[in-house]
N, C-alpha and C positions, 0 to 999 in steps of 0.2 A: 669446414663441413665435410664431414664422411658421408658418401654414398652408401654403408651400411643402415645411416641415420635417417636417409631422407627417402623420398617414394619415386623409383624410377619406373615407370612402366611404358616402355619404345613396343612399338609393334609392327610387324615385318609388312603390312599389309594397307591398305587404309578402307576405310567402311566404301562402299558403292555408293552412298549418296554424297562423298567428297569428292565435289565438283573443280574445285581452284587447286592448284600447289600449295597456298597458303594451309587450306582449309586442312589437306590431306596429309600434311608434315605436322603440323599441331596436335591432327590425332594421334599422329606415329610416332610423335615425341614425346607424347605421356604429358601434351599443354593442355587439353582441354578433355574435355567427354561431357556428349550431346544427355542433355536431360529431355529435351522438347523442340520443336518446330523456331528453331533462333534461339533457343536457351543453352547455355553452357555452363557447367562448372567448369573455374579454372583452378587445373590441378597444380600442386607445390610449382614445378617446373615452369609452366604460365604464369601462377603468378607472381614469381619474382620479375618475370621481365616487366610485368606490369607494375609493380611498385617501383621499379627504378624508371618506367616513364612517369609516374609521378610524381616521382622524386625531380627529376627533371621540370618538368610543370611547374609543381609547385617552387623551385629555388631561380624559377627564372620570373614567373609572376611575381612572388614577394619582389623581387629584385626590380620589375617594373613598376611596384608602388601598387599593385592589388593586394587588397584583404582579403583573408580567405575566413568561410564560412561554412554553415552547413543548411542547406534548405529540404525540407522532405522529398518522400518520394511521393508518398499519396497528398494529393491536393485538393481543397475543395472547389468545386464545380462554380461555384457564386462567383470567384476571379475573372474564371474563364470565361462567365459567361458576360463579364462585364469587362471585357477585353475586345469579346466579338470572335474568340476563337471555335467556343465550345460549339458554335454554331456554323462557322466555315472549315474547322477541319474535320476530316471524314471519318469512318472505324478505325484508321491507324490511331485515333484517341483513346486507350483503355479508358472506359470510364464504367464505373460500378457505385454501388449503393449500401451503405452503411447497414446497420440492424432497425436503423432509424428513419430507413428509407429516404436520408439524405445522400444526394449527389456527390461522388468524387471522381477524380481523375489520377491515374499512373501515372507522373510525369514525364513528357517526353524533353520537356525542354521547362525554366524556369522562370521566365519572365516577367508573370502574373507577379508571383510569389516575392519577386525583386523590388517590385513597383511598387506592392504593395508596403513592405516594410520603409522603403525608402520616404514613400508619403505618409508617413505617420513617424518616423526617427527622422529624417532630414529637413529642416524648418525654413534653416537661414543659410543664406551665400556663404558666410562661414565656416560652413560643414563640407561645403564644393571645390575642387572637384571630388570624386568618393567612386572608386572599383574594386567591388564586392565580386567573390569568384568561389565554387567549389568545385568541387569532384565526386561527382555523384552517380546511384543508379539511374536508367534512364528506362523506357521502356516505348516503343513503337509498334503498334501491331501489323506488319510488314503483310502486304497480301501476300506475298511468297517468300518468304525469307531465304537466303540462299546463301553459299558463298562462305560459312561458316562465320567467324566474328565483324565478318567484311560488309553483309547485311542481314545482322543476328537483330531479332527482339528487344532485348536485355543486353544492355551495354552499359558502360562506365565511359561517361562525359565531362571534361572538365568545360564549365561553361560560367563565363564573366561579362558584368555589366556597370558599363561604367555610367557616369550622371555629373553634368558639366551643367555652366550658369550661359553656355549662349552655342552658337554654332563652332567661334573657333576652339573654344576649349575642349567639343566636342568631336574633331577635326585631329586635335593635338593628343586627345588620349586615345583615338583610333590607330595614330601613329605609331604612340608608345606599345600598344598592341599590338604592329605590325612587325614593329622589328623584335617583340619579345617570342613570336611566334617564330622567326628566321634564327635567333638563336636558340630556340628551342630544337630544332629541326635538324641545325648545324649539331649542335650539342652530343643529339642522337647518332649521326653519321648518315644522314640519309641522303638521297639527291631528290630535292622537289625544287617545283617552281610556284610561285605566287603570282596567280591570274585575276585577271578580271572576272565578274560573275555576279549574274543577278540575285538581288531579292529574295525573291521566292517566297513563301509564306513568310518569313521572318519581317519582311518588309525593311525599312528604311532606307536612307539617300545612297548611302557607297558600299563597295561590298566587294571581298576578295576571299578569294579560295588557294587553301595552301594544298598541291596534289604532291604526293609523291611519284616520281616515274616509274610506271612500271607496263611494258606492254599487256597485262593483263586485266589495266584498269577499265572499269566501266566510266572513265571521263574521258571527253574528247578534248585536248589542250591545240590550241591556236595559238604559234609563236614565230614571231620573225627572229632568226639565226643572226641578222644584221643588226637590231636593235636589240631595246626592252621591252618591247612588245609581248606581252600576252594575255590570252584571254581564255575561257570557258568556251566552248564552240557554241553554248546556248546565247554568249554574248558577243562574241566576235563582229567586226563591225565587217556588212560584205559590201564593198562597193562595188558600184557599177562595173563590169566590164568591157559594156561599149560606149565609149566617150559620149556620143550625139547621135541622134536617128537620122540614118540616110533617108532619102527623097524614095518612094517606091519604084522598084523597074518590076514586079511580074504585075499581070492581073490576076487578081479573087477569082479563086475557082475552086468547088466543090469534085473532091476526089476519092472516089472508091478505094476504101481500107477495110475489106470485110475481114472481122476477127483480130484486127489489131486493134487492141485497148490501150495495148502500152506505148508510151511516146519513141520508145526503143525499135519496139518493131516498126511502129509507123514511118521511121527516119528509113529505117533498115529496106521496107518496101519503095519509096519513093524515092530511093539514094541520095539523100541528104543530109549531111550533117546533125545530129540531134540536137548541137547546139542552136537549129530551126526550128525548134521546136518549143509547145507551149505546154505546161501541165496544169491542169485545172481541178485545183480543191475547194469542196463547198464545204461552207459551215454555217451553224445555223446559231444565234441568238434567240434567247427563249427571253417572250414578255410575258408580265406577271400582271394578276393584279394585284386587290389592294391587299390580299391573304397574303400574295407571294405565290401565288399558284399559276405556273404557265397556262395561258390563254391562247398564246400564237409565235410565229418565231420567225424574224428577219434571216432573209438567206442571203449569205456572203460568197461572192466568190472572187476566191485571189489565186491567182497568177504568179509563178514560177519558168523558169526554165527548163525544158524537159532534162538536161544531165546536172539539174539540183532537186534539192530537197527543200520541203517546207520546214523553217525552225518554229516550234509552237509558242518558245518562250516570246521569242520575236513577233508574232504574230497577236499572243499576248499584252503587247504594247498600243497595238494598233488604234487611234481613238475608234469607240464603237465597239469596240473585243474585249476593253481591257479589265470587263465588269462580268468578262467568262460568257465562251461560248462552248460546244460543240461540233463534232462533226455531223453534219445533216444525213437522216435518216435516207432509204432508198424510195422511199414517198415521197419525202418532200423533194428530194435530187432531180422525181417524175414528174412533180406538181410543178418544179420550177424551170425546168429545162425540157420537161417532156421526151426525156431519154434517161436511160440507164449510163451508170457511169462509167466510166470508158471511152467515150465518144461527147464530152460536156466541151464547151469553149462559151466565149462569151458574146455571141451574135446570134441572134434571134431565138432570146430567152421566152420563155412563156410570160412570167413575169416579172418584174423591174426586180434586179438583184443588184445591189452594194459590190463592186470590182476594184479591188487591190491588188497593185502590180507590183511586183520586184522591182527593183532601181533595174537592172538590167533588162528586165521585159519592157520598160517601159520606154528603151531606148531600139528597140528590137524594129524591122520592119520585115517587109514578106516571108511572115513566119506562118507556122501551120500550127491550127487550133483544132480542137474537137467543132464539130457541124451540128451538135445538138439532134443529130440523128444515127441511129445506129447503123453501122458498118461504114459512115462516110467523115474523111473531114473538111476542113479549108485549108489549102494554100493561100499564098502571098497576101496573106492579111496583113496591113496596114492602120495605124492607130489614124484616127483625124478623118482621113478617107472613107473607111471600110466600118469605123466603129468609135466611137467617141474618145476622145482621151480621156485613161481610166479615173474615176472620183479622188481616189489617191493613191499615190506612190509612195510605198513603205521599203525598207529593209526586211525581206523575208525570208529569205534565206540563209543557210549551213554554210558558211564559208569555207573553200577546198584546198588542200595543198598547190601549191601557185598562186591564189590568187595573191594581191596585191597587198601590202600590209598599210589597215590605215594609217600609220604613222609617217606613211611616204619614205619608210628608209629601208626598202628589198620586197619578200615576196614571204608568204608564209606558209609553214610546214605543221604537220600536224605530230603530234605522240599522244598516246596514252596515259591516263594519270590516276590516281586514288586520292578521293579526296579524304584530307586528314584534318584540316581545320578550316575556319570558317570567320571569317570578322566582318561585323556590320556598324556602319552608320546611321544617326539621326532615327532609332525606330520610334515609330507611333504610338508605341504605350504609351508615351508621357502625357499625351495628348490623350487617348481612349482613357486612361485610370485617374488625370489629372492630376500627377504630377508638377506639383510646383515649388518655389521658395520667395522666401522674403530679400529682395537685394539692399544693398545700401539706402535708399529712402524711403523702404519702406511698403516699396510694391512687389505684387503677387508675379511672378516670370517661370515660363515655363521651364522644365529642367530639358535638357539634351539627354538623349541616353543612346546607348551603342550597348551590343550583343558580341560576345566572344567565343568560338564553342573549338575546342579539341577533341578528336575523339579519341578515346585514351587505348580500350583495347583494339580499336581498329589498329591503332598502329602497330600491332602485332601481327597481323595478317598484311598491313600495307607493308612493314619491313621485311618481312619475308618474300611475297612476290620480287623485292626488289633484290634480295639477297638468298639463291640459294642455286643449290646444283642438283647431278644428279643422286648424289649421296646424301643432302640434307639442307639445312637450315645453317649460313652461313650469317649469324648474327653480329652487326655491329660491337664494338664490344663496348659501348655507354648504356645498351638495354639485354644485354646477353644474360641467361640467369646467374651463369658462373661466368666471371673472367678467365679462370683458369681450370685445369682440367689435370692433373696429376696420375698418370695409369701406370702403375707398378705391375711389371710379368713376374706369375707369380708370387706374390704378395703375400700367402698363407704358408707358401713352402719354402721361401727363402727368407733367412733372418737378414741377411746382409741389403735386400730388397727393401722390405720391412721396415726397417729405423730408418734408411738412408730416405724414404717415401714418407715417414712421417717427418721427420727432422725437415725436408723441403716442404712441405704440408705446415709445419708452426713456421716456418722463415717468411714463407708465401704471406702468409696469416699476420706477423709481425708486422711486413710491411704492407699492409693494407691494403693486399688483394683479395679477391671475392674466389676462393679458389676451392674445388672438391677434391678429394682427394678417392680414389675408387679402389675401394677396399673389400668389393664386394668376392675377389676369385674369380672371376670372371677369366677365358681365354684373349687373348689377345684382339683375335677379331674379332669377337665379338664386343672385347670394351669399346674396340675401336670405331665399331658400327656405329655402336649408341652414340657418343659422346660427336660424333661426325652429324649426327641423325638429329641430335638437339642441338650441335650448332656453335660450341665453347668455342672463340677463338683461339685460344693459347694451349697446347698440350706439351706435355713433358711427360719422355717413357721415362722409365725408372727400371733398368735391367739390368742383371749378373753379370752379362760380357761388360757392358758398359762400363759396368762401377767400378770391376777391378781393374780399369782404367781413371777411373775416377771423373766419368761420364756420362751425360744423360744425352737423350735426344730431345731436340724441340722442332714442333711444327706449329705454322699457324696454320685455323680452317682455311680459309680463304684459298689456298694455292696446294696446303700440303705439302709442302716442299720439306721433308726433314735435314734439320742440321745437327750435329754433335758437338756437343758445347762443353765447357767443366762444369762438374755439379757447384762448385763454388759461383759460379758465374749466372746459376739458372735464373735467381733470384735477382740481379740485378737485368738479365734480358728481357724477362717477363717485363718488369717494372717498367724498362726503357721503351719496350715497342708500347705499351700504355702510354707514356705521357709522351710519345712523338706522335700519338693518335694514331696508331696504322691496326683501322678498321676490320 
């Protein structure tokens, strides 16, 4: 490839609405240009690194026994709505109307579409197992989209479904899944870890998120250093931190906290620990009647530690929640506790309210609550004594660096992550679309089916957060656009520059590297900016003093370190640092 041939357009600057590193190096490297609110075109230079992640994908999927296919983007509304989606997910579902005034849907995901083909082509157990997979538009209508490809609208998904005759087969191709996902990843050059992780609208039984590390992810990764422990922080398991509840030594007394709402100040005024401390969150369940129309709404309130947080997915689980609640109104917080929030605990409610306690609160003794009256609270409250023990005790909280790792083997630390792929177990279509087959005698069995999703251009922005400096985009070299990067000084004014720059340019090419050669005249530093700025691992100068020695220089991005090699030799270094893999 000659850079006279292809479209470079680097730019010294990045737009003000480029929020991430990711976002603002993609613009400056001539990867993308915003058309809309999460839309992108990707330019030459983007998207070749995206065709070689999907070159990747797809040679590692074929490789794990997935078929590949192609399913739409527009869908009709009839699937969805007989799935049960069209009706539980919110506006992020583009859905529009034909000239016929029929219902469709922008796909954000394709499962309908799966289930559907499967229950009309797949009959008998002899067609089982079967993982159908493409790579496709997607589209999400993000209430704020941000972040550039990291959480764009319009993206390119690769997403697979597989369809087993019982639960282990369904078990056994999640697996196959798991490990085609870690070489995938490997493959790339990237550092992730594969965590635990809920559900979430996708629903079914098991479920892992592959993050890549990068401190700028918006996931919180939960991982013991001593083990294999890891998890989602949405799903980290928090256990208790006080073994058993001691016997009470204070007595219950009501204590002036005027203007302390926060459990922070409150500790901070009565000089105690904030680990003595209770916070209290109301939520409220809404009943329906027979329309579906809220009529009235159970108020919950659950219990934390005041130096934690409430997890919502975790709370989600709770039996009583787990059919969706929200957070209670400042009416109904008044109607139920007869104070404003700030000052709630759960003793001498107005009326009977449902209390869920942390594993740790519930092990708590003379701790201090909200008084249910503004400006005061309680000390040394006492569960059994002072207040009923609570109706149940749940896991509800964010687990913190230190606490204890469930697996019993150390203490767990937290990083940052981007999530980049996704595999689920056992989901519920099969059962909502009716899914089934014929087994050996003859009867009707349900199919198993599991979910697989990559996001393809994310990882464009997740490899970059993980690879770059202050000069640019330090690309893996398995999704880099060019392996190599050929910059001749003077290239239009010296002949001896010239051939000696294409001559390494067809050698490069020969052996089957992905190499530009930059022909464009360009100064020195300024090729050097660009090609630094997009990211090429492998550079070879190409200059006069050099040659009439009969030498180039090479550097890799990563370090820059220049070394001077013999131009005989260029062609086999390049190659060599490629198949040792040095990234």
């Amino acid at each position: 490839m000659r850079a006279s041939n292809f479209f470079i357009s680097t730019l010294k600057e990045a737009p003000a609405d480029a929020e991430v590193i990711s976002h603002r190096l993609m613009v400056r490297a001539g990867m993308i240009k915003k058309l809309a609110a999460g839309i992108y075109t990707y330019l030459p230079v983007g998207l070749r690194s995206i065709r070689k992640i999907e070159n990747i994908v797809r040679a590692e999927m074929n490789r794990a026994g997935a078929i590949e296919l192609l399913m739409p983007v527009v869908q009709p509304a009839e699937l969805w709505m007989e799935s049960g989606r069209w009706y539980k997910m919110g506006p992020e579902l583009a859905r529009l109307k034909d000239r016929h005034e029929r219902d469709f849907v922008i796909q954000p995901t394709s499962e309908e579409v799966i289930a559907d083909i499967v229950r009309e082509q797949v009959k008998s157990y002899k067609q089982l197992p079967v993982n159908f997979y493409h790579i496709q538009t997607k589209f999400r209508d993000e209430r704020r989209p941000r972040f550039g490809l990291m959480r764009g609208r319009e993206f390119t998904m690769k997403d697979a479904y597989s369809f087993d005759r019982d639960d282990h087969g369904g078990m056994a191709s999640y697996r196959a899944m798991y490990e085609a996902y870690e070489r995938i990843f490997v493959r790339m050059g990237l550092r992730f870890r594969a965590v635990a992780a809920d559900t979430g609208n996708i629903g079914g039984q098991a479920s892992h998120e592959f993050q890549v590390i990068a401190d700028t992810g918006e996931d919180a990764i939960a991982y013991c250093p001593t083990s294999g422990y890891a998890a989602n922080i949405e799903m980290a398991e928090a256990l208790p931190l006080i073994a058993e509840r001691q016997a009470p030594r204070e007595a219950m007394r009501k204590v002036p906290t005027p203007g302390k709402e926060r459990c922070e100040d409150v500790a901070r005024l009565l000089g105690l620990p904030l680990e003595r401390t209770v916070k209290s969150i109301v939520l409220a369940v809404d009943r329906k009647d027979s329309s579906g129309n809220p009529t009235a709404a159970d108020i919950w309130l659950l219990l934390v530690r005041g130096d934690h947080e409430l997890n919502e997915v975790k709370a989600g689980k709770v039996p009583g929640l787990r059919d969706g609640f929200r957070f209670a109104s400042e009416t109904e917080i008044r109607s139920a506790f007869g104070c404003r929030p700030g000052y709630l605990g759960p003793i001498g409610t107005r009326q009977p309210v449902a209390i869920v306690a942390d594993r740790t609160v519930a092990n708590m003794s003379d701790f201090v609550c909200g008084a249910n009256e503004e400006d005061f609270h309680i000390a040394g409250v006492n569960w059994r004594r002072d207040l009923p023990e609570p109706a149940l005790v749940a896991d509800l909280r964010s687990v913190v660096a230190g606490d204890p790792s469930p697996d019993g083997k150390g203490v767990l630390a937290i990083q940052r992550g981007i999530e980049v792929g996704h595999v689920f177990a056992g989901l519920p279509y099969a059962e909502s679309m009716r899914l089934t087959f014929t087994d050996e005698s003859g009867q009707q069995k349900p199919v198993v089916m599991g979910c697989y999703g990559i996001g393809v251009t994310r990882l464009l922005g997740a490899a970059i957060e993980q690879n770059h400096d202050e000069r640019g985009i330090i690309w893996p070299e398995p999704i880099a656009p060019f392996s190599a990067v050929i910059c001749p000084v003077n290239y239009r004014q010296s002949e001896a520059v010239r051939q000696a720059a294409d001559r390494l340019h067809e050698a490069l090419e020969a052996a089957g590297i992905d190499v530009i050669i930059d022909d464009r005249g360009e100064r020195p530093g300024s090729m050097f900016a660009d090609w630094e700025l997009i990211g090429v691992p492998h550079r070879i100068t190409v200059g006069e003093r050099g040659l009439k020695n009969g030498q180039v220089e090479y550097a890799h991005r990563r370090d820059l370190q220049t070394s001077v090699v013999p131009l005989a030799d260029a062609v086999g270094l390049v190659a060599q640092q490629i198949a040792d893999g040095r990234l």
